[in-house]
C-alpha positions as CSV (number, residue, x, y, z in Angstrom):
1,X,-24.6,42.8,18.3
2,X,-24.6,38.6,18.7
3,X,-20.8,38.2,19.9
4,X,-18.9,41.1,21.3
5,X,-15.1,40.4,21.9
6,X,-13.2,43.8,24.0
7,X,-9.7,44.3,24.8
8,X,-9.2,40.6,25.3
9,X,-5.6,40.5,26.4
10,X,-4.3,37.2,27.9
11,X,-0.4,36.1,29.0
12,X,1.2,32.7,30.0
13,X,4.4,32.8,32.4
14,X,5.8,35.5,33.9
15,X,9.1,37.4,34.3
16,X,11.5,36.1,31.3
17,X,9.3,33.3,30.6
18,X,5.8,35.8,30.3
19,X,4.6,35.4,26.9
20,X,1.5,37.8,25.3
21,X,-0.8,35.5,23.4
22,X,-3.1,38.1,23.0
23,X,-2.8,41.8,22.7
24,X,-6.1,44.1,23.2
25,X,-8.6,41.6,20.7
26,X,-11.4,43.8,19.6
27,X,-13.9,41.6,17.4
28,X,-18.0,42.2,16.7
29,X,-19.9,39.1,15.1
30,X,-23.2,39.3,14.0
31,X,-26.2,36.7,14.1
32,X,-26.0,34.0,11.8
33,X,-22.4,34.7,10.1
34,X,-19.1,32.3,9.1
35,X,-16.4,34.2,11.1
36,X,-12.8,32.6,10.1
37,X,-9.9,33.3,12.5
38,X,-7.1,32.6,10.2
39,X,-3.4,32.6,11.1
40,X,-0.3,30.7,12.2
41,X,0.5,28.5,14.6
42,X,1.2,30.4,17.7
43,X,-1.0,33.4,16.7
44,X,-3.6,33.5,19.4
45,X,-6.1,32.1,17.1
46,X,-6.8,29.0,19.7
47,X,-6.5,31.1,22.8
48,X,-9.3,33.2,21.8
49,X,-11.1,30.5,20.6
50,X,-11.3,28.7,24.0
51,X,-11.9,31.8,25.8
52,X,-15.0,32.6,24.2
53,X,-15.6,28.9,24.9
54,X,-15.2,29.9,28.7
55,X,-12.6,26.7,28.9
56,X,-10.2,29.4,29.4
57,X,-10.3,33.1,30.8
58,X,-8.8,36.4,29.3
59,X,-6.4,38.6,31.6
60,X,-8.2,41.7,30.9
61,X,-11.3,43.0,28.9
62,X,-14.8,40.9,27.9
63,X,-16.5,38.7,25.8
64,X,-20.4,39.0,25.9
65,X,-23.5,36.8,23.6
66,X,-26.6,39.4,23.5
67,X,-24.8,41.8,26.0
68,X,-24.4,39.3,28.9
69,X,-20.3,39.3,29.7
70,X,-18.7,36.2,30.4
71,X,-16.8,37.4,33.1
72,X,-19.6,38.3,35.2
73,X,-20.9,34.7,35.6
74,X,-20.5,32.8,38.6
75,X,-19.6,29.1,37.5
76,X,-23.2,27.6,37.6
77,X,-24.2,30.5,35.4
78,X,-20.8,30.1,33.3
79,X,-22.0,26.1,33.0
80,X,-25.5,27.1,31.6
81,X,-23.4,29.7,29.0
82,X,-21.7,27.1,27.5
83,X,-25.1,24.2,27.8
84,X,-27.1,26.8,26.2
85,X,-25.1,28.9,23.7
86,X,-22.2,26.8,23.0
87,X,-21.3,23.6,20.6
88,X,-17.7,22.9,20.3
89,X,-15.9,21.0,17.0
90,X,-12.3,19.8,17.8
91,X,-9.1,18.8,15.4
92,X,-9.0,15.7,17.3
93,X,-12.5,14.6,17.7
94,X,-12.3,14.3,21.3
95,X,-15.1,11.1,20.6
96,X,-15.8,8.3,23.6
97,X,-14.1,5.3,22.3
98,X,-16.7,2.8,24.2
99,X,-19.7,4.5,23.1
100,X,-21.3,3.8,19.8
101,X,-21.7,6.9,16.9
102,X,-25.4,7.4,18.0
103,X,-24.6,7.6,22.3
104,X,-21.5,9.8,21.0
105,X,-23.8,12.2,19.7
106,X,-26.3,12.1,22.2
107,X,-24.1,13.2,24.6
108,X,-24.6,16.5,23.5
109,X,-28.5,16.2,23.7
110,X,-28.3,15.5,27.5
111,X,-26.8,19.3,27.5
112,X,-29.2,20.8,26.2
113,X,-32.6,21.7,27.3
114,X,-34.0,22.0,24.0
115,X,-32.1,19.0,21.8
116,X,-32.5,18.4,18.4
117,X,-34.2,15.2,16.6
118,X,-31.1,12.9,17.1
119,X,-32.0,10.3,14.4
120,X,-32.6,13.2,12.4
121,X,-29.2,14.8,12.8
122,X,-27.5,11.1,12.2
123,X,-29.2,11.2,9.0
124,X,-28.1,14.7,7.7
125,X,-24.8,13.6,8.2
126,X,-24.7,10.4,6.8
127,X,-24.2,8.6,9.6
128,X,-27.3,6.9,10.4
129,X,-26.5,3.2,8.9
130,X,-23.1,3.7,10.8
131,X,-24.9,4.6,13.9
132,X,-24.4,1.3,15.9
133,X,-20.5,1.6,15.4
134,X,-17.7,2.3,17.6
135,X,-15.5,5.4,16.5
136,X,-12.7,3.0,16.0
137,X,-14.8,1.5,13.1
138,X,-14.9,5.1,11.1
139,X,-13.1,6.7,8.7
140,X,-11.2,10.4,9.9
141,X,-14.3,12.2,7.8
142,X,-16.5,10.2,9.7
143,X,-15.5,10.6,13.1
144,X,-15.5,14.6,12.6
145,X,-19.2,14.1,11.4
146,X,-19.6,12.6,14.7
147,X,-18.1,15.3,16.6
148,X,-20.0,17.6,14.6
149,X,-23.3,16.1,15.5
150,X,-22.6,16.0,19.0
151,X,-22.1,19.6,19.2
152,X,-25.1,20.8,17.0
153,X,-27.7,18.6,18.4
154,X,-27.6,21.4,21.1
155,X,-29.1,23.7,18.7
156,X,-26.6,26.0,19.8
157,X,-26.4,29.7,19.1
158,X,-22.7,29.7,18.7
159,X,-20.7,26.8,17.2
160,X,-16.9,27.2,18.1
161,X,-14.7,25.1,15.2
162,X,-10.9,24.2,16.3
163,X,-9.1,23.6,13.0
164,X,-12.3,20.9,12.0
165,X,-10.3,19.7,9.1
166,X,-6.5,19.9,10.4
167,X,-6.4,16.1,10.3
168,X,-8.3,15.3,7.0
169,X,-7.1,15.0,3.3
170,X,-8.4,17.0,0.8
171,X,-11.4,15.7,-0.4
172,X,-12.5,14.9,3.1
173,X,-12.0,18.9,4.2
174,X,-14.3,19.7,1.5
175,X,-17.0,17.1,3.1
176,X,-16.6,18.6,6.5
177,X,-16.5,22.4,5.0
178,X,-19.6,21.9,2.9
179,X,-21.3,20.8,6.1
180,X,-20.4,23.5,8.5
181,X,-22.3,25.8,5.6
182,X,-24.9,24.0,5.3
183,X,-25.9,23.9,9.2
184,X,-25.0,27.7,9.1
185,X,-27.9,27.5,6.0
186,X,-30.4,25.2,7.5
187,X,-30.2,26.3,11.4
188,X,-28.8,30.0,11.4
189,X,-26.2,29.0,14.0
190,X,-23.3,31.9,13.9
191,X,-20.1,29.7,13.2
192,X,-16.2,30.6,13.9
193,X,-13.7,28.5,12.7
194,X,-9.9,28.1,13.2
195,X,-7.8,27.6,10.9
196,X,-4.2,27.8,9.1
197,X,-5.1,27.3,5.8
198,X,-6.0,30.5,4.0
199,X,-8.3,29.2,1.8
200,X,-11.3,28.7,4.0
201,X,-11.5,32.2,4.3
202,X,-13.4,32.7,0.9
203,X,-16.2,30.6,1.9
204,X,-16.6,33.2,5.6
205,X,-19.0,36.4,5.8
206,X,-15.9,37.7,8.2
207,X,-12.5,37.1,8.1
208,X,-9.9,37.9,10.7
209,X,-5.9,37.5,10.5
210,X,-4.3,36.9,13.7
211,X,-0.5,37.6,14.1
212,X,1.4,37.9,17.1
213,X,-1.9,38.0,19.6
214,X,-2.8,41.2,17.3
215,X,-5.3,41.2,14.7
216,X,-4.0,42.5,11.5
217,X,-6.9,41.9,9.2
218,X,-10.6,42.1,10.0
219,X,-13.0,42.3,7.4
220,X,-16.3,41.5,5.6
221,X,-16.2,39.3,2.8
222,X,-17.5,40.7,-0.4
223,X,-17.0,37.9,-2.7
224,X,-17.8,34.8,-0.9
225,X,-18.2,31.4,-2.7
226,X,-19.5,28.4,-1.5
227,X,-17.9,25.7,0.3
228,X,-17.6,23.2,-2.7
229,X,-16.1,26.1,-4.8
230,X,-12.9,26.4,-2.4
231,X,-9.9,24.9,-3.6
232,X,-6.1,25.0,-2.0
């Protein structure tokens, strides 16, 4: 199994104020799939998200990627985890406003020991002719293509996807969604996103419904349709 996720049980506060985000998480992800963690805001969907992500660390149970458990790193060997396995998409873009789009993505290749081609990534996402710009100069769509190349010019095993399209209109979603499939396609990465809006889910191999830091749905996705084919 590519991602195992045990018991993960995580709290914020304590005495009156001690809140359960997440309740006993038990997820298994294999190689190569489109995993959606769909649910509302406040569901634990984020939490989990950012644990397996190592930014964050689970009261009780484990994650491991090809049996090696999180938990059991030391912090240089949690570093290489996230350098070697790990590309990370964000709502907000989380882009360097001084650097241009090309230095924006090669910041990701200076993680990695094995980068990708990064000329070649600008061009798969349309980017390249905008590659001199600053962020400022980009449309929303744009700027999440950015953020996207930045984290796949790792080559990464695992690309972690925090509500990619929570900022975009319609149109734009669809851009961003029909990208995410088609690295999944091209490079095999396995791919979790977050998100709120139900539809995405049609488009996963898994899909699993957080409520309440419990999972309530968790299954495999029969009649999946392509990313263009979504509509909400």
């Amino acid at each position: 199994m590519f991602l195992e996720i045990k018991n993960i049980r995580k709290h914020y506060g304590e005495g009156e104020s001690r809140v359960e985000v997440l309740k006993g998480i038990d997820i298994e992800i294999e190689k190569g799939e489109i995993c959606v963690l769909l649910g509302p805001s406040g569901s634990g969907k984020s939490t989990l998200l950012n644990i397996i992500g190592g930014i964050d660390y689970a009261d009780d149970g484990y994650i491991a990627i090809n049996g090696d458990k999180i938990e059991d790193m030391n912090e240089k060997q949690l570093t290489r985890y996230r350098r070697k396995h790990l590309g990370y998409v964000f709502q907000m873009y989380n882009l360097i406003p001084n650097l241009n789009i090309k230095e924006n993505v090669e910041t990701g290749a200076y993680l990695s020991d094995n980068p990708m081609n990064t000329d070649e990534i600008l061009k798969g996402l349309g980017l390249y002719e905008h590659r001199h710009k600053l962020p400022n100069q980009l449309s929303g769509g744009q700027q999440q293509r950015t953020s996207i190349g930045r984290a796949i010019i790792k080559n990464p095993d695992l690309l972690l996807c925090d509500e990619p399209t929570g900022a975009l209109d319609y149109n734009t979603s669809k851009e961003i969604l029909k990208l995410i499939e088609s690295i999944n396609q091209k490079y095999g990465n396995t791919i979790i996103i977050v998100t709120h809006n139900d539809a995405i889910k049609n488009m996963a191999d898994r899909v699993i419904t957080l409520r309440d830091g419990e999972i309530r749905k968790n299954y495999k996705n029969v009649n999946k349709i392509s990313a263009k084919e979504l509509e909400w």
